[in-house]
SEDREN-135761 format. One record per residue (C-alpha): y, z, x; chain. Coordinates in steps of 0.5 Angstrom, whole numbers, plus 500, padded with zeros to 3 digits. Layout:
<pts>
+-----+-----+-----+---+
:  yy :  zz :  xx : c :
+-----+-----+-----+---+
:   Y :   Z :   X : A :
...
+-----+-----+-----+---+
</pts>
This chain:
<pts>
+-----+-----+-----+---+
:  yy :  zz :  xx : c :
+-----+-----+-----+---+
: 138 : 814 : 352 : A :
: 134 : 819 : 347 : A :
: 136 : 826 : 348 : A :
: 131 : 831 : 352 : A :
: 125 : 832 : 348 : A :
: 124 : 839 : 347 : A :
: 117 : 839 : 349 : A :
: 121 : 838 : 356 : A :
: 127 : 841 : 357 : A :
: 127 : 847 : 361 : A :
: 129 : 854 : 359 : A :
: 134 : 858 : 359 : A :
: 139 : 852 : 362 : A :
: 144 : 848 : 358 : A :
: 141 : 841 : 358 : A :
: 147 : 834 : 359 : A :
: 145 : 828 : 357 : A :
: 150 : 823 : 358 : A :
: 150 : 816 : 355 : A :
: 152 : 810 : 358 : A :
: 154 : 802 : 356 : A :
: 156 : 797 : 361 : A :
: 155 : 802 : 367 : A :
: 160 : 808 : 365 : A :
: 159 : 814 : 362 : A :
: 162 : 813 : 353 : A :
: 158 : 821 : 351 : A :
: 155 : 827 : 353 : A :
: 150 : 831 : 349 : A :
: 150 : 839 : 352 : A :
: 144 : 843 : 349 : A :
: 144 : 849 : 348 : A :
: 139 : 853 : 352 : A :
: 132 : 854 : 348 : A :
: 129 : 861 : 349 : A :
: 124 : 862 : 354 : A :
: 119 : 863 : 349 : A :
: 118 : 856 : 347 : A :
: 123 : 855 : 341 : A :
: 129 : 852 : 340 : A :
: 136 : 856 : 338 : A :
: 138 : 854 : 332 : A :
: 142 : 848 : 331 : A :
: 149 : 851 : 329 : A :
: 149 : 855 : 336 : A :
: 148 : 848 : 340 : A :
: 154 : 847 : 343 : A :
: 155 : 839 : 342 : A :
: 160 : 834 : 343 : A :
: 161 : 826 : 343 : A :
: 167 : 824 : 347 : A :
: 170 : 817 : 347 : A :
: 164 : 815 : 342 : A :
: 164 : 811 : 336 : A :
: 162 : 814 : 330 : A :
: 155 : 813 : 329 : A :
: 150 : 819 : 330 : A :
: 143 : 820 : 332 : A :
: 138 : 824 : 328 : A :
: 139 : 831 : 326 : A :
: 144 : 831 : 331 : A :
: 151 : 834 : 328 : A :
: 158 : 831 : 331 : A :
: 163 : 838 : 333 : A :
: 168 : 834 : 336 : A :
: 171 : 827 : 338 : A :
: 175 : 822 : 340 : A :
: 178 : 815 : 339 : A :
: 183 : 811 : 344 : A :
: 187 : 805 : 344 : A :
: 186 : 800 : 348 : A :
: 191 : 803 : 354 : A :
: 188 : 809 : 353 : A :
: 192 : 813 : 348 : A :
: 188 : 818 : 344 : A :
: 189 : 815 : 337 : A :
: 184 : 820 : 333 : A :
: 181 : 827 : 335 : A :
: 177 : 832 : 331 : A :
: 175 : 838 : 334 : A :
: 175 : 841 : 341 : A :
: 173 : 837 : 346 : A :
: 167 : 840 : 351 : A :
: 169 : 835 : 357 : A :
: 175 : 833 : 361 : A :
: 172 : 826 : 361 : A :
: 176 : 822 : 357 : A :
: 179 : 814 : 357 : A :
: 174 : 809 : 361 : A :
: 169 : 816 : 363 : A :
: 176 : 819 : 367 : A :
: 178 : 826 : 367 : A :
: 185 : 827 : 364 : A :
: 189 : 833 : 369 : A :
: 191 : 837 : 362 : A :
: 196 : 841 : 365 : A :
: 200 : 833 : 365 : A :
: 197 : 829 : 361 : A :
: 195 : 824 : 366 : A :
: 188 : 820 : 368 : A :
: 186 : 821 : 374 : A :
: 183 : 815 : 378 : A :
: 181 : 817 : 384 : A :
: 186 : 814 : 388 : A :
: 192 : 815 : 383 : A :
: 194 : 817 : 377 : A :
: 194 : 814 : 370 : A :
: 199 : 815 : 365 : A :
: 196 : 813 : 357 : A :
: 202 : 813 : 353 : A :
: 205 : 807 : 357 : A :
: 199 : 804 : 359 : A :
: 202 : 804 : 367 : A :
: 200 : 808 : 373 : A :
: 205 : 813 : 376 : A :
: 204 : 810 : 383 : A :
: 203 : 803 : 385 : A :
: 197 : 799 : 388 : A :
: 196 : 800 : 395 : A :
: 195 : 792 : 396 : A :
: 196 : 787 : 391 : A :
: 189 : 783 : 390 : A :
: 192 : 777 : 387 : A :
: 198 : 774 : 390 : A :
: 198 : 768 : 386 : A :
: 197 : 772 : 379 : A :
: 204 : 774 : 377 : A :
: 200 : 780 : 373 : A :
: 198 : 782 : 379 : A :
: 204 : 783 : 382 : A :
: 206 : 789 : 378 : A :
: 202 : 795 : 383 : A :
: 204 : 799 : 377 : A :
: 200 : 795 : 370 : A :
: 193 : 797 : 369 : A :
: 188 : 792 : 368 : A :
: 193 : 786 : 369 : A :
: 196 : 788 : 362 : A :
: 190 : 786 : 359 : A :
: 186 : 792 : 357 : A :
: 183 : 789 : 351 : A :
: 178 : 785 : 356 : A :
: 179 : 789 : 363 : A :
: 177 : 797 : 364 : A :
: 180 : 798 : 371 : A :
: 173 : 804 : 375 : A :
: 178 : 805 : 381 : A :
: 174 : 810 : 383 : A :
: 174 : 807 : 391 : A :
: 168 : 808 : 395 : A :
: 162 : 809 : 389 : A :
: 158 : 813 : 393 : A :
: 163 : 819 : 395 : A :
: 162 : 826 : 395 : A :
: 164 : 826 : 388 : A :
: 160 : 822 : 386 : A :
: 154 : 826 : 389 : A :
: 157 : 832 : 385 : A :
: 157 : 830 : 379 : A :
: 149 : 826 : 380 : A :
: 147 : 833 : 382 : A :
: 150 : 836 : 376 : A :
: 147 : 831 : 372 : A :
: 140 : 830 : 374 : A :
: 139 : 836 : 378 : A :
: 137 : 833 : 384 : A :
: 141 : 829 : 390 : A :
: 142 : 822 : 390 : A :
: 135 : 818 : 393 : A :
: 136 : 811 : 396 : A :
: 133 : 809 : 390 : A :
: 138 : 812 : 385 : A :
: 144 : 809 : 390 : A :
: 141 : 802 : 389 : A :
: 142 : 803 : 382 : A :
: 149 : 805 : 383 : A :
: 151 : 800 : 387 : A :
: 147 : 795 : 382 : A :
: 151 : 799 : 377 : A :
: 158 : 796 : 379 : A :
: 155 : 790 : 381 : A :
: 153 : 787 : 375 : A :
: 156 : 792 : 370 : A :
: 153 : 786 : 364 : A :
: 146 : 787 : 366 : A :
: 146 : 795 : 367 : A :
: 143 : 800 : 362 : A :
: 142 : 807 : 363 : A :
: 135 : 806 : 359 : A :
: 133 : 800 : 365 : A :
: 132 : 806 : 370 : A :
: 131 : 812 : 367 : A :
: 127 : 815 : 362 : A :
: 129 : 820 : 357 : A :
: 129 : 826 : 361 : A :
: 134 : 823 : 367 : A :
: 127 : 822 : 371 : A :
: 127 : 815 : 375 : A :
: 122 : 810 : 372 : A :
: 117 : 808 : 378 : A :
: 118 : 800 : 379 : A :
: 124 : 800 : 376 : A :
: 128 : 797 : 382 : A :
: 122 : 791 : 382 : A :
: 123 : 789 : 376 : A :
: 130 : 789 : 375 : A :
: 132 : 786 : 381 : A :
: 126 : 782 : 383 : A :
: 120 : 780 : 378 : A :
: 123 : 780 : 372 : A :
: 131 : 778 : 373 : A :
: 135 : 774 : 369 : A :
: 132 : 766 : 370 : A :
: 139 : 764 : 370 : A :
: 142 : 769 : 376 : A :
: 143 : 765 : 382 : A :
: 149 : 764 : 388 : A :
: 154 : 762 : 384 : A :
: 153 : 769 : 381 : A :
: 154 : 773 : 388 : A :
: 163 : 772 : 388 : A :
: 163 : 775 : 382 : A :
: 158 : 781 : 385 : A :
: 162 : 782 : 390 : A :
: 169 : 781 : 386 : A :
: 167 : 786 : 382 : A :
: 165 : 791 : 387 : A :
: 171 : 791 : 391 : A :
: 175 : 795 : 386 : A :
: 171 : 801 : 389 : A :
: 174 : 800 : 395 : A :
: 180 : 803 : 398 : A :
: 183 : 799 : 404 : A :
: 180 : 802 : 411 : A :
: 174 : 802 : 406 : A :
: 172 : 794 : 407 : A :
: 165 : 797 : 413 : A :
: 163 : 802 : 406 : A :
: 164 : 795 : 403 : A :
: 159 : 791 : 407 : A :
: 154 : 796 : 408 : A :
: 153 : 797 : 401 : A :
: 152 : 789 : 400 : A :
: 147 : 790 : 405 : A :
: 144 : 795 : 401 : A :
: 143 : 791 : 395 : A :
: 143 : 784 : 397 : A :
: 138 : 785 : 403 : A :
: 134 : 792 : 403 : A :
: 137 : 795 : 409 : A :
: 137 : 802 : 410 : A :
: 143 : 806 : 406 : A :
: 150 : 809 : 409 : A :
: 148 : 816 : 406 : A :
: 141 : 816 : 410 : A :
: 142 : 813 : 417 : A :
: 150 : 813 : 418 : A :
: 149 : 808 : 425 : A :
: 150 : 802 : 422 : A :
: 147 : 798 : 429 : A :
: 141 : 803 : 427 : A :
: 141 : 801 : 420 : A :
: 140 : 793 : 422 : A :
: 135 : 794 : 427 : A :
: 130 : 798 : 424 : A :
: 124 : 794 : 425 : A :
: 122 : 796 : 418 : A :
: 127 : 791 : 415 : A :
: 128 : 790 : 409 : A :
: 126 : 798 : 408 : A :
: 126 : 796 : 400 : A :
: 128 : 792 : 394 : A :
: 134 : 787 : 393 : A :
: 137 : 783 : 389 : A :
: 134 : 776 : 389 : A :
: 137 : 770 : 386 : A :
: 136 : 763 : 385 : A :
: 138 : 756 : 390 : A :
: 143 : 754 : 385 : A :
: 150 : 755 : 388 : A :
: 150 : 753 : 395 : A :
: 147 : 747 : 400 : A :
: 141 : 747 : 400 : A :
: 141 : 747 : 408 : A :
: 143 : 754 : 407 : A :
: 137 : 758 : 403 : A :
: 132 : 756 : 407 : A :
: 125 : 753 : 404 : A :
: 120 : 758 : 403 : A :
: 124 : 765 : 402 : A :
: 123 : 767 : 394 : A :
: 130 : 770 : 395 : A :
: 134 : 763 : 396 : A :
: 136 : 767 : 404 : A :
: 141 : 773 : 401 : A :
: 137 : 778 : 405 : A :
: 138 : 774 : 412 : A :
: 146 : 772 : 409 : A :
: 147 : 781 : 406 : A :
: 145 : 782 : 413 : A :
: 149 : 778 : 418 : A :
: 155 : 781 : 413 : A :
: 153 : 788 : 415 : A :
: 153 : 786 : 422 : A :
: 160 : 783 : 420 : A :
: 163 : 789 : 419 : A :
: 161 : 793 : 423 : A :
: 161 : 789 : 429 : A :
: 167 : 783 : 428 : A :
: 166 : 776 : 430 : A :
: 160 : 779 : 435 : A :
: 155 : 779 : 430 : A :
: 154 : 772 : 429 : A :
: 152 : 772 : 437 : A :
: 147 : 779 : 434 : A :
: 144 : 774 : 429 : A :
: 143 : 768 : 433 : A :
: 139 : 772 : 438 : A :
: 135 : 775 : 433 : A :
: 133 : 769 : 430 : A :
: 131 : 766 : 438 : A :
: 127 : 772 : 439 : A :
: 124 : 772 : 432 : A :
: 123 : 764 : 431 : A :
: 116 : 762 : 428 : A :
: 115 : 755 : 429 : A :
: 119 : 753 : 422 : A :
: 126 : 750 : 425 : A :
: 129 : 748 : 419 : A :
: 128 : 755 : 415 : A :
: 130 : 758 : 422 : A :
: 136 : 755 : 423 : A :
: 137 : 756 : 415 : A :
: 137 : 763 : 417 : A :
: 142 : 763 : 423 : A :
: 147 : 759 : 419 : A :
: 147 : 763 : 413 : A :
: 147 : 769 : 417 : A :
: 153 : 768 : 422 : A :
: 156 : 765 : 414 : A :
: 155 : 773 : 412 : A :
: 158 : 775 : 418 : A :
: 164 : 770 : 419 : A :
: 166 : 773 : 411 : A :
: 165 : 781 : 413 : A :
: 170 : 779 : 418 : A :
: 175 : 776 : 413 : A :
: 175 : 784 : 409 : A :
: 175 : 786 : 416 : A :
: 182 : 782 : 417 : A :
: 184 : 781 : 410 : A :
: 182 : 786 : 406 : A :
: 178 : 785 : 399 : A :
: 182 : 784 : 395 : A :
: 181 : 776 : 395 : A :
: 174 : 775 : 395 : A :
: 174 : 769 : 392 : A :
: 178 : 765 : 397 : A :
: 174 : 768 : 402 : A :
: 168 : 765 : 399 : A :
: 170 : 758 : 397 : A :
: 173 : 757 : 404 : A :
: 167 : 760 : 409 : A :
: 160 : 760 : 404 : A :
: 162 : 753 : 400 : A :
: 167 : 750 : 406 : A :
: 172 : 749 : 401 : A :
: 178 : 751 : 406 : A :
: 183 : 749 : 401 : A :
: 181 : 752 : 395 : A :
: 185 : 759 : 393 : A :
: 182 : 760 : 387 : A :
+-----+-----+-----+---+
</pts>
């Protein structure tokens, strides 16, 4: 992401730019407001700060402050007076105790450890999972742990608020989603332009028109594994409707709150959704003619899943019956898949999130003796 042009940055307002790897904030850029008459302040009276950033600086932009951490989070080096209390892994340290705060608890850097435990082991046969207390399985050097439950709290709408000025549309949820969902394919730049303005067609390319050849159902566990994390235990129906949201375009739970509304708006799917390819499942199941490999009618039965437990699977056989246009086998593909979705958003419901990927391989792949 490039800094605000001066040719559009507003006057008499303090401008952030907040730069982003990997779908988590590394540096923010504070800008001094330019005066009124069209001319900027001069250089040494911006207020500018790069936080947990590595050295490099961008043109004619001088480094006033800056921090190194080590793997746990330790701060190695600082220069400067820091402008933000945003530190290790985007979180904010609570100065008064030196701790991070992760939404849901507190992180202590200086032991690499959490002052609470987790609430549920998401593990059970790693023994690193274990211990409620270790972050990121005591792997720091190839994990960050977001613990941010619930990604689209109100939080997280402040601080979107204070960044773009603006609330969240349905657009920019999606991306957040999409954000935490496939943290590897997600950049800043590929949905914004430089002034924090969402790029119109955006969501079409990236999810649809031009994804990554290789996306497939294989790729969905490790979607959905990734997501969980956001979420605390109670949270499991935010969790199945924002799948809903990504994978299948029903309206978001911010815009219509009534999830029975939401999969019966006669408009479905109200947007774009995450497409991926046959790969990954049987092919009884993703259908014969739909371009998505039948994810939106699986993301469906899922939202109905965790909204309406076992019932919803009697929900998507009616709808298929009161829908059906003549292709049985894409039809009965449709019922299938659906009733899968549902019977796995019934799994979190009674079992938690915290192991998706025996969910998945015992109600998606019949693998009822797998505990990957």
């Amino acid at each position: 992401m490039q800094p605000a042009s001066e040719a559009t940055r507003p006057a008499n307002r303090t401008w952030h730019n907040h730069y982003h790897a990997a779908g988590r904030r590394v540096a923010t850029l504070e800008l001094a407001p330019k005066r009124s008459s069209g001319h900027t302040s001069p250089p040494a009276a911006a207020a500018r700060n790069w936080a947990n950033c590595c050295s490099a600086q961008p043109p004619r932009v001088a480094l006033r402050s800056g921090r190194r951490d080590r793997p746990s989070g330790e701060t190695q080096v600082s220069t400067g007076t820091t402008l933000t209390t945003r530190r290790f892994t985007g979180q904010r340290e609570d100065g008064t105790i030196g701790l991070y705060f992760y939404n849901a608890r507190y992180y202590d850097p200086f032991i690499g450890r959490f002052v609470q435990p987790d609430t549920i082991v998401p593990e059970p046969g790693n023994p690193q999972a274990l211990n409620r207390y270790s972050y990121v399985l005591n792997n720091p050097l190839r994990f960050v742990d977001p613990s941010g439950y619930d990604p689209l709290d109100a939080a997280w709408q402040q601080e979107f608020r204070a960044t773009h000025g603006r609330n969240p549309t349905a657009e920019d949820i999606l991306i957040r989603l999409f954000s935490i969902a496939f943290p590897d394919q997600w950049h800043w730049s590929r949905f914004y332009d430089g002034q924090g303005n969402f790029i119109p067609g955006s969501l079409d390319n990236v999810f649809r028109d031009n994804r990554p050849a290789d996306w497939t159902w294989s790729d969905v566990p490790w979607a959905l594994e990734s997501m969980a994390g956001w979420y605390e235990p109670g949270e499991e129906g935010l969790f199945t409707r924002d799948i809903g949201s990504l994978f299948g375009g029903l309206p978001n739970r911010i815009e219509t709150p009534d999830t029975w509304e939401a999969i019966s708006n006669p408009d479905n799917p109200i947007r774009v959704w995450v497409y991926v390819s046959r790969a990954g499942l049987p092919a009884r199941l993703t259908g014969t003619s739909d371009r998505d490999a039948n994810i939106h009618h699986w993301a469906w039965g899922l939202a109905m899943g965790g909204a309406f437990g076992p019932g919803a699977s009697f929900i998507n056989v009616g709808r298929e019956v009161t829908q059906f246009q003549g292709n049985w086998g894409n039809s009965w593909s449709d019922v299938e898949i659906g009733n899968r979705g549902a019977a796995l958003a019934v799994s979190f419901r009674v079992s938690g999130t915290g192991r998706v990927r025996s969910a998945w391989n015992q109600i998606m792949l019949d693998r009822w003796f797998s505990w990957e």
